[in-house]
C-alpha positions as CSV (number, residue, x, y, z in Angstrom):
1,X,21.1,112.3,57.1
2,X,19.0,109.7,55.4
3,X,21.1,107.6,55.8
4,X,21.5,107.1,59.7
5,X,17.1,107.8,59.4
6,X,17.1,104.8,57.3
7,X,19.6,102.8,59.4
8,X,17.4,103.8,62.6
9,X,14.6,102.5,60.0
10,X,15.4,99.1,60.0
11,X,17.3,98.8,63.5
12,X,13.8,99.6,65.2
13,X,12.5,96.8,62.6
14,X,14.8,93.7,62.8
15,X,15.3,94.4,66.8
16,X,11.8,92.9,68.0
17,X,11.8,90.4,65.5
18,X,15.3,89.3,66.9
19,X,13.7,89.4,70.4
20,X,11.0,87.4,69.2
21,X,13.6,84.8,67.1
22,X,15.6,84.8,70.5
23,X,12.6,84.0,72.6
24,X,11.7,81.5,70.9
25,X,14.9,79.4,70.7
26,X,15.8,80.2,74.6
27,X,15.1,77.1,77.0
28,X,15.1,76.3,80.1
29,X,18.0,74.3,81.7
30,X,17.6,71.1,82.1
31,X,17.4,69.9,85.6
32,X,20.3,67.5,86.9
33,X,19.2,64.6,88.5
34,X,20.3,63.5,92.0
35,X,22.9,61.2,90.5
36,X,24.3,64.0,88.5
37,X,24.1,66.3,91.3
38,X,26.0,64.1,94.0
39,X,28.6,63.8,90.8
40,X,28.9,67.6,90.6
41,X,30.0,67.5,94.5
42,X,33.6,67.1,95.2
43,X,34.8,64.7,97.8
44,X,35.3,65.9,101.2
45,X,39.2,64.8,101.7
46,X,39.3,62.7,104.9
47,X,41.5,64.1,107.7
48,X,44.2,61.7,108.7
49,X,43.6,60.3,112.2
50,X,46.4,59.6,114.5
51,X,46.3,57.1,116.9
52,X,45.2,58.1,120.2
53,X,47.6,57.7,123.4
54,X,45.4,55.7,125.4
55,X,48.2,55.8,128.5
56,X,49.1,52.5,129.0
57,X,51.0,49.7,127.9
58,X,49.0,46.9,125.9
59,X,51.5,44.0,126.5
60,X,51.6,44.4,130.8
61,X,48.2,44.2,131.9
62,X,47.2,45.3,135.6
63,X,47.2,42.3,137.7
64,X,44.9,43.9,141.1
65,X,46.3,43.2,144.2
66,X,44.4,41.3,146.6
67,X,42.8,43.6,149.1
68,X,40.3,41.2,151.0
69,X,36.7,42.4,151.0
70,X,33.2,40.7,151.3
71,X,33.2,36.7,149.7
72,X,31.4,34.9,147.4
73,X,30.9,31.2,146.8
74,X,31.9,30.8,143.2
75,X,31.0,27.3,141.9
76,X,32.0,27.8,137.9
77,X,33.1,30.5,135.4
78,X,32.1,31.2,132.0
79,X,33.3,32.8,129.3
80,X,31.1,34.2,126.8
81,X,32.2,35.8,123.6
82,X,35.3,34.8,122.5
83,X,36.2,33.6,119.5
84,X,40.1,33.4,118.8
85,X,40.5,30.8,121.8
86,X,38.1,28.0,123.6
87,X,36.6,29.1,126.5
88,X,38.0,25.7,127.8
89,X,41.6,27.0,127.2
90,X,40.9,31.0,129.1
91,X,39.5,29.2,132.3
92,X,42.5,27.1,132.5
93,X,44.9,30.3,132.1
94,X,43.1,31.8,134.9
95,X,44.0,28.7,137.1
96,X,40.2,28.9,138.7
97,X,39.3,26.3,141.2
98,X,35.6,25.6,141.2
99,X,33.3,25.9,144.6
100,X,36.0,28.7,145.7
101,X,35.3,31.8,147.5
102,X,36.5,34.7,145.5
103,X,36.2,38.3,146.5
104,X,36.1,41.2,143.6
105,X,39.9,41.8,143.3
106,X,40.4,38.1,143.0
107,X,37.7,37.9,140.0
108,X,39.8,41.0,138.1
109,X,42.9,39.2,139.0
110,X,41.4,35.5,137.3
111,X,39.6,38.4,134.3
112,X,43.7,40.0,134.2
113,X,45.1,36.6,133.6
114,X,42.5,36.2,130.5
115,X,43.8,39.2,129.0
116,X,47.7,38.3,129.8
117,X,46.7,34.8,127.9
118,X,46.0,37.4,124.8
119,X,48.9,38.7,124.8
């Protein structure tokens, strides 16, 4: 019996001075920065993307039919933007005549024969 009084003893004796050893030595963790944060994050994988049916054919563009409609005096055409061909070479696909009177589905037809020419 004297011994598990003395081993009672000395367990009530070395266990606060192990707290207090223990307490001493514990820190804090060390913050991450952001860098080491944004590391820690996996990548999000990327979905592959099909490509969308836009419902129509690329190569045959819509050439609008001429329906008549109100007139306008058209004395030159421009084109602005484009940088594969000279503008000089689109107006000449579009076979414009200046100081013509056009109505709006012979301006899509002369804008239709642009896109034909990149095709």
């Amino acid at each position: 019996m004297f011994k598990s009084t003395l081993w009672a003893a000395a367990l009530a004796a070395v266990s606060p001075a192990a707290l207090v050893v223990s307490a001493q030595t514990a820190h804090a963790q060390v913050p991450v920065g952001a860098g080491g944060q944004l590391q820690q994050i996996p990548p999000t994988p990327l979905a592959e993307k099909a490509e969308p049916d836009l419902g129509f054919d690329r190569k045959s563009p819509a050439v609008v039919p001429a329906t008549g409609g109100p007139k306008t005096l058209v004395r030159s055409l421009r084109v602005t933007g484009a940088t594969l061909f000279p503008e000089a070479d689109l107006i000449a696909a579009t076979a414009f005549t200046p100081n013509t009177e056009l109505d709006l589905s012979e301006l899509k037809t002369l804008a239709a024969r642009i896109t034909a020419y990149y095709t």
